[in-house]
C-alpha positions in Angstrom: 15.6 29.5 21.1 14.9 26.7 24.1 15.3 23.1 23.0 13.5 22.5 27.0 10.3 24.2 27.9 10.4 26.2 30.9 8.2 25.5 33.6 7.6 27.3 36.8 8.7 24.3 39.7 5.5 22.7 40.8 3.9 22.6 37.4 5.6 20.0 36.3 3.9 16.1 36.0 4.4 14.1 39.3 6.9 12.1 39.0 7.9 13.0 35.5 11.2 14.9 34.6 12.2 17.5 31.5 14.1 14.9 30.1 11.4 12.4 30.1 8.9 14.9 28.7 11.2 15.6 25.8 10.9 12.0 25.2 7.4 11.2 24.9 7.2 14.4 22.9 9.6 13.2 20.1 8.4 9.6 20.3 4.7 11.3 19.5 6.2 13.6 16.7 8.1 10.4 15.2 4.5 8.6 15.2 2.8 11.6 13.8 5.4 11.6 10.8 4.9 7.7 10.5 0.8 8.0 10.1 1.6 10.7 7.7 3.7 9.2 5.2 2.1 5.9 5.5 -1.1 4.4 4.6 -3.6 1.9 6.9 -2.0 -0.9 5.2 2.0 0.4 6.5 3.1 0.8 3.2 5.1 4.1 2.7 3.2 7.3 1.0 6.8 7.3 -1.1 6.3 3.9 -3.0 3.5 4.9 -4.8 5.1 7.6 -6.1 5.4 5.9 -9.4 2.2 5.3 -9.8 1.3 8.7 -9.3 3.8 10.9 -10.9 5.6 8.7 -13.8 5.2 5.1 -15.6 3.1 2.7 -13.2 -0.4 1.5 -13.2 -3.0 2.8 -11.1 -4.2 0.2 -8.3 -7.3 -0.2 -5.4 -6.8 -2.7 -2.4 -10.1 -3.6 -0.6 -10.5 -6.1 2.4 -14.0 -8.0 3.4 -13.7 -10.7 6.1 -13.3 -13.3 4.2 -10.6 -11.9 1.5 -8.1 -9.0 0.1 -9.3 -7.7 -3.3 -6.4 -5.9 -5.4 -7.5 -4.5 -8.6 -4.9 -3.2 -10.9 -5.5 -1.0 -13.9 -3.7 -2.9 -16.9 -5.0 -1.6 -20.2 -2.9 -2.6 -23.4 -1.0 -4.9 -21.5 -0.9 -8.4 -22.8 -1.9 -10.9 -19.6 1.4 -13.2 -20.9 3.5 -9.9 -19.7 2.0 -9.6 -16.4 4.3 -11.2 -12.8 2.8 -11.5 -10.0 4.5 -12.4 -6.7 3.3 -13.1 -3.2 6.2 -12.8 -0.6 4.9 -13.0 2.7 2.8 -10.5 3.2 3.8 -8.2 0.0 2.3 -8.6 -3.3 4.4 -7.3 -6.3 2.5 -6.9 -9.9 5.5 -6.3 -12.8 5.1 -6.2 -16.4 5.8 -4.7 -19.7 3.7 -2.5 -21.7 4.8 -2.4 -25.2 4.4 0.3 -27.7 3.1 -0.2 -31.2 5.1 -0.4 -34.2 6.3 3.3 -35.0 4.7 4.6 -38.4 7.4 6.7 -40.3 5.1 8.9 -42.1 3.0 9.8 -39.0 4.0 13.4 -37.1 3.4 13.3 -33.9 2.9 16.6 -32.0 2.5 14.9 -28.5 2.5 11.6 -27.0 1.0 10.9 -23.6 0.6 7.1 -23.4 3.4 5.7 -22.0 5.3 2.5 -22.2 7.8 0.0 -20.6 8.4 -2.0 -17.5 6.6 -1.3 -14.3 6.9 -2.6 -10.9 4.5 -2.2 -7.9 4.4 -3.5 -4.4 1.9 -3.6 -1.9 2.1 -4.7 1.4 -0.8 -7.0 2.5 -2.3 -7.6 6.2 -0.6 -10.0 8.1 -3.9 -12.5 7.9 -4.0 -12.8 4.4 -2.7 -16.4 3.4 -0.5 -17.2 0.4 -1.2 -20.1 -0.8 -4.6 -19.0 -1.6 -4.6 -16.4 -4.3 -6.5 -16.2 -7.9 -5.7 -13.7 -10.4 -8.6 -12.8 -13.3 -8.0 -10.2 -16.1 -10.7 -8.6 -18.1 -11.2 -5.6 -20.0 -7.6 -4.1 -18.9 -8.3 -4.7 -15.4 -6.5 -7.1 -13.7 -8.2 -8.4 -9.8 -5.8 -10.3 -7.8 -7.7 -11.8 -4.9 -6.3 -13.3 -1.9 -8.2 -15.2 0.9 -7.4 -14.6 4.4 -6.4 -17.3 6.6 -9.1 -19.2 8.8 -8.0 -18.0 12.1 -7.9 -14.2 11.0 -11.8 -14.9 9.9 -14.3 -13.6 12.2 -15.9 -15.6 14.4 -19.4 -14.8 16.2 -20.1 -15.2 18.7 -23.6 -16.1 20.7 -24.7 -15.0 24.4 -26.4 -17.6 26.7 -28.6 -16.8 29.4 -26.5 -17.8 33.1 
């Protein structure tokens, strides 16, 4: 097998050698495999994979112009266990589901709701500001909000007549 396409001479770009081709070609396969395992905010496909496939709650980020919207499914949990962090431009939401007191004379024959410590990260656009972020919980869902900063704001623009 060829690592190097062959080319008849003259077919070749102007100006451009094999070894420069191979270049570009693995810089663009490097960026296809970076849009693939990441999402439009840049966080990595595999960090959610504990929300998806074990113990994590379930979360939706939305942007408007004037904020960042993070909703985060939370039901059972008590608001008192709930952490939430702003580091730059990641947003971390940890906490602690706990699980009822066991009843000894209760079989179970399965048990799907699941319980203990959870961690999840997010990482935010770079114009969202830190200092001005508001957390509301209601009805197991809790909505982290988090304004953007006034120069990231968009600004309109009118025409004049010359």
């Amino acid at each position: 097998m060829n690592l190097i396409p062959w080319r008849p001479k003259g077919l070749e770009r102007a100006g451009e050698s094999v070894d420069n081709a191979l270049v570009r070609f693995r810089g663009e396969v490097e960026n296809l495999f970076d849009r693939f395992f990441r999402d439009a905010w840049g966080t990595s496909a595999l960090e959610s994979l504990p929300a998806r496939f074990g113990w994590g709650p379930r979360m939706d980020l939305a942007e408007s112009e004037n904020d960042v919207v993070v909703k985060v499914e939370l039901p059972g949990i008590d608001p008192k266990n709930v952490e939430i962090d702003v580091t730059g431009t990641v947003l971390t939401i940890r906490g602690e589901k706990k699980q009822e007191k066991e009843e000894r004379k209760r079989d179970y024959h399965y048990v799907e709701r699941e319980y203990g410590s959870f961690s999840r990260s997010v990482q935010l656009p770079a114009s969202v500001d830190p200092n001005q972020v508001d957390a509301a919980y209601k009805d197991g869902l809790l909505t982290v909000t988090l304004g953007k900063r006034p120069e990231a704001k968009p600004k309109r623009i009118t025409v004049r007549h010359a």
